[in-house]
N, C-alpha and C positions, 0 to 999 in steps of 0.2 A: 440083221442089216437094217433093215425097217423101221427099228429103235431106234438103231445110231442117227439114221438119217434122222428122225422125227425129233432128236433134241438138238440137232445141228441146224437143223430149219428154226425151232425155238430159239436158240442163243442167236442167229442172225436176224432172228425179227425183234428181240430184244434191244442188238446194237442199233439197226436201223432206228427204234424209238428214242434210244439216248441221243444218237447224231440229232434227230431233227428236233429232241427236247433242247438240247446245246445249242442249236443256230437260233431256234427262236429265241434262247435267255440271251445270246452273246448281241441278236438285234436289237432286244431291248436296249444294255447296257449302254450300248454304243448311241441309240438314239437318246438315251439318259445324260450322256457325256456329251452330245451335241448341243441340249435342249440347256446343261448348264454352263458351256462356254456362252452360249446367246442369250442368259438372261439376266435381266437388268433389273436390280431391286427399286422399286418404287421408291421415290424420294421420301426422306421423313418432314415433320412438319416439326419447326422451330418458330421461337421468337427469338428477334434480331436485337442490335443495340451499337449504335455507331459511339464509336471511343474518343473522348470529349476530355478536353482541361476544362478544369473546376479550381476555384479559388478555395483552397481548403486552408483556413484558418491554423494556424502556426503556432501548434499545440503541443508540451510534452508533456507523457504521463508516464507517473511512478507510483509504487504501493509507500506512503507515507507515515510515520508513528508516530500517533499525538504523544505531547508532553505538557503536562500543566506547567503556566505560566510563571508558576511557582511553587516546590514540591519539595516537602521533605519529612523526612521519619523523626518527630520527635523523640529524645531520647533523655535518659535520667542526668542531671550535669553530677549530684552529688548522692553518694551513697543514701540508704536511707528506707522506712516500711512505707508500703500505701497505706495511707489513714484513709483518703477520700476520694476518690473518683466522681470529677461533678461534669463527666459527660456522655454523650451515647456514641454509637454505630453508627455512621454514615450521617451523621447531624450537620448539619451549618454552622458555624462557631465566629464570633468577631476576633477582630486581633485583640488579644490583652486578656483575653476571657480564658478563666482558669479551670484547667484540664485534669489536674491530678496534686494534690498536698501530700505531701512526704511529712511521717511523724518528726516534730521537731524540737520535743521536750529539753533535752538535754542542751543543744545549741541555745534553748533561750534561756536556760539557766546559767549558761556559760555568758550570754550577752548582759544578763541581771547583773554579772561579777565584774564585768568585764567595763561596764558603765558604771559602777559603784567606784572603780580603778580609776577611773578616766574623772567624776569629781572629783574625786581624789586627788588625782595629779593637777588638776587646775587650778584649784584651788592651795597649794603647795606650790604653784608655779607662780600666781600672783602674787603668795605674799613675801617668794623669794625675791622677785621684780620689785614689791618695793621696798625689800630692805636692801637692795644692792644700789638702787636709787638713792639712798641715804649711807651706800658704801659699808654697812656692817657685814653681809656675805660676800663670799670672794663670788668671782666670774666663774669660777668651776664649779660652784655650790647651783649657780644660776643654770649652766649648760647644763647639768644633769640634770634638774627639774626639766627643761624642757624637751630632754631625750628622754625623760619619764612618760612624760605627754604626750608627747609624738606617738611612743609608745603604744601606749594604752588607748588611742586615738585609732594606730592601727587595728588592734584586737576588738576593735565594737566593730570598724569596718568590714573588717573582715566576718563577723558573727553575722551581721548584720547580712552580707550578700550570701553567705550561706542559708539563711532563712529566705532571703529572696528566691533563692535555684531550691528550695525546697517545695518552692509554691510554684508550679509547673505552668505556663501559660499559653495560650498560641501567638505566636509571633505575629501572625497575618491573618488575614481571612478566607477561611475557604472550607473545605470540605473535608472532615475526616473519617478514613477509614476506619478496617477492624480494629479493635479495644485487644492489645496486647498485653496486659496486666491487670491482675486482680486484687480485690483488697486484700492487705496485709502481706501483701509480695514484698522480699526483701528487694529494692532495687540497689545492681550496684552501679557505676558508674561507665555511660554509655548502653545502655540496657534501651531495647526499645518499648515505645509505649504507644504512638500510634503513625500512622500517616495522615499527614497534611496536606491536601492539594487546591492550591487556587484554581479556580476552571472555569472563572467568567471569563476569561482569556486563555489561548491555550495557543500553544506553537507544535507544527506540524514540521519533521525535520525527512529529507526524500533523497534518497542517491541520488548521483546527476551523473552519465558518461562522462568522457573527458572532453569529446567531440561536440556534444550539447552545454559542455559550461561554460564556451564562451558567448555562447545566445545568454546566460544569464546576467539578471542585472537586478540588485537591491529596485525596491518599487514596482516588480512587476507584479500582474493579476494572478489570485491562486485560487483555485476552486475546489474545493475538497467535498467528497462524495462521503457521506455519512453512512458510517458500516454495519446499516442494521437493515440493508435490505430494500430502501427506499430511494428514493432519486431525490433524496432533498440535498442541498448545495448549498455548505458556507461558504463565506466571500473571505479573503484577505491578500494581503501580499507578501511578497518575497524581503526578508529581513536580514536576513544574513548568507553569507555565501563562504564556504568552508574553505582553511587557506592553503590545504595539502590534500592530494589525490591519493588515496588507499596503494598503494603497490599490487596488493593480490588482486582486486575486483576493477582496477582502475577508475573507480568512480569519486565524486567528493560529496558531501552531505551539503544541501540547501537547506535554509531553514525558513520558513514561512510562520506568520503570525497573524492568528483569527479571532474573533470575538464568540463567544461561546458563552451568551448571557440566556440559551438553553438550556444548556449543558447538556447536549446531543453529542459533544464529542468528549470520548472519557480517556484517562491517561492510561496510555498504553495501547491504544485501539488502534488497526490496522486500517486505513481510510485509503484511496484512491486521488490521486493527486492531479489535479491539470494543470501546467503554469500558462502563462497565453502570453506567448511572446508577441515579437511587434508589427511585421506583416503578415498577410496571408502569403502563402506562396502557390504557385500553379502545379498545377495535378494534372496528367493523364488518366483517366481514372477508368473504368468499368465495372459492370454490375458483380459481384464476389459468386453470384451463382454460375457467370460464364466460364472460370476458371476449372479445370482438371487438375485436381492436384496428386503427382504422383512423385516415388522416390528418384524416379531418376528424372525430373525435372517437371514444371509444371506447366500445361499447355492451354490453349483457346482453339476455336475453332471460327477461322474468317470465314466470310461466304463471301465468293468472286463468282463472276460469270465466265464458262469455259467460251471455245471459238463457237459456238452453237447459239450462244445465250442463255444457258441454263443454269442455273447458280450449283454452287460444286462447292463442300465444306472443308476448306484447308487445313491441316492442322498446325499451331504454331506457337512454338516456346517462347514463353516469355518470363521475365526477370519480372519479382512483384516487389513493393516497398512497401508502405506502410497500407493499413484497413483505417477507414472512420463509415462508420453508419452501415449502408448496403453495399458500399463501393471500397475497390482496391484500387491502387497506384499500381499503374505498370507504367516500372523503371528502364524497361528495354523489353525489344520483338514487336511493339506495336507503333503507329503515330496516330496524330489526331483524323477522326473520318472513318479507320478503318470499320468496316462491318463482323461484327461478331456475330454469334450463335449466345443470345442468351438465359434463354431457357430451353432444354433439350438435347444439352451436349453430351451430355452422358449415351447416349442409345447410337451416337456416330461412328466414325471411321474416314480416315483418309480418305478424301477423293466425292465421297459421299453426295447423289445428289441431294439438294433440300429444296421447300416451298416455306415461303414464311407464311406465319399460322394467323387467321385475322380474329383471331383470341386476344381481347388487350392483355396486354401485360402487365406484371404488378408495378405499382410505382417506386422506385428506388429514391431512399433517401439520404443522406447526410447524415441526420439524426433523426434513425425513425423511433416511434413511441408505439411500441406493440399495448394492445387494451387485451385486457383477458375477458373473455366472453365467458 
């Protein structure tokens, strides 16, 4: 009995320690669950940015493809071997200046016969003319002399422009490409031999919506960003305006016309295009860091003062339109004045008190020019 009692006294002194291990953990929990309905997370420290119209300059940009001014693949006109190539790769050439001779032996023995025919018939025509003068040939003796002449008049001209297209030349001035033919190549007819491009001049042609084409108009300003990496900017204007809208992409082709006596823009080059239409128009704008951008809509965070006087970070969707510089157009959710959060948005929430940070700010620009350190 002694026993029994002694381990029945143990498992009751056991229970008694779990009871009061439990009240003391359940007092904790409970003063835990008090201590965090009452507490109040210290404000965070933001900078601010009241939301302002700006005159932004009334600007559309598109990716543009240069076109030389004048361009084209020369090509063989008449069958024929290369005898001479009298030019290089990528060279400068004048107009008239001769690119490639086609052997042309036979054609000038053919014009040798062909002008021996043609004395021949002239001479047989004059001295038919005067004896018809003096009426001892008939008038049909006389017409076939001169359809002999004619004739044979034809066959030199003709000999003769075939040795001209034999002797290849450049039409214009400008720059040509890679050398498509070698000597002794048989060329036939239509056969390429090089490309040709003027490129002291050069036109630049750019989609347009359908909505931005009636902003367009022949004479406006066109500034084209050079696509090798650098912020250099040629100038020209707007040249022509396309006279049908694409069905699939809705868009129509602009075409713009630049000087290019660098030859910084090459045919075929992907460039950046700004036209600069005719007023600025007004903007709402705000800094692009103040923005949260998320899939189901993009929000700011205003800062108001609750009934207390303590500024509280609201959160607030807004519709964005276009970006220039450091700043965004908001299209709707804001007006002019309101107080944003803008730097620090990221680390909020709803409701959220804040202090503004007396850290200047960075300065927002239009068009900033970052320098690489």
């Amino acid at each position: 009995m002694s026993k029994v009692k002694s381990i029945g006294i143990a498992v009751a002194t056991l229970f008694v320690i779990f009871l009061i291990i439990a009240g003391i953990k359940a007092s904790q929990f409970m003063a835990m669950a008090e201590a965090g309905e009452s507490f109040v997370p210290p404000p965070e420290s933001v900078s601010t940015f009241a939301a302002e119209v700006q005159e932004w300059p009334n600007i559309y940009t598109a990716v543009g493809t240069v076109e030389a001014d004048e361009g084209i693949t020369i090509a063989a006109e008449v069958p024929g071997k290369v005898q001479r190539i009298a030019f290089t790769s990528g060279e400068y050439v004048k107009a008239g200046e001769v690119l490639v001779e086609q052997e042309s032996s036979n054609e000038r023995a053919q014009l040798n016969a062909a002008t021996a025919r043609l004395r021949l018939a002239q001479a047989n025509h004059e001295r038919l003319l005067q004896l018809r003068q003096k009426n001892t040939v008939s008038q049909s003796e006389l017409d076939m002399a001169v359809q002999q002449l004619e004739s044979a008049q034809g066959d030199v001209d003709d000999l003769t422009a075939t040795l001209a297209k034999k002797v290849v030349r450049a039409p214009f001035a400008g720059r040509l490409g890679i050398r498509q033919v070698d000597l002794g190549q048989d060329l036939q007819v239509g056969a390429s031999i090089v490309s040709l491009q003027a490129t002291n001049r050069v036109r630049v042609n750019f989609p347009v919506p359908q909505q931005w084409l009636v902003r367009m108009g022949k004479g406006l300003d066109v500034e084209v960003r050079v696509g090798d990496g650098s912020d250099v900017m040629v100038k020209g204007v707007v040249t022509a305006i396309g006279a049908e809208i694409n069905h699939v992409t809705r868009n129509a082709i602009v075409q713009s016309s630049l000087e290019n006596a660098d030859n910084k823009l090459i045919p075929g080059m992907a460039v950046e295009t700004r036209v600069i239409l005719t007023n600025p128009e007004p903007v709402l704008a705000v800094p692009s860091t103040s923005v949260i951008y998320a899939p189901f809509g993009d929000t700011v965070f205003v800062v108001e003062e609750d009934d207390s006087g303590k500024l509280k970070a609201r959160q607030q969707f807004v519709r964005l339109g276009k970006a220039r510089g450091d700043f965004v157009e908001i299209a709707d959710g804001l007006k002019e004045g309101d107080v944003i959060v803008s730097a620090g948005a990221f680390k909020l929430f709803n409701g959220q008190s804040v202090v503004v940070s007396d850290i200047a700010a960075p300065e927002y620009k239009l068009e900033p020019t970052p320098v690489d350190s």
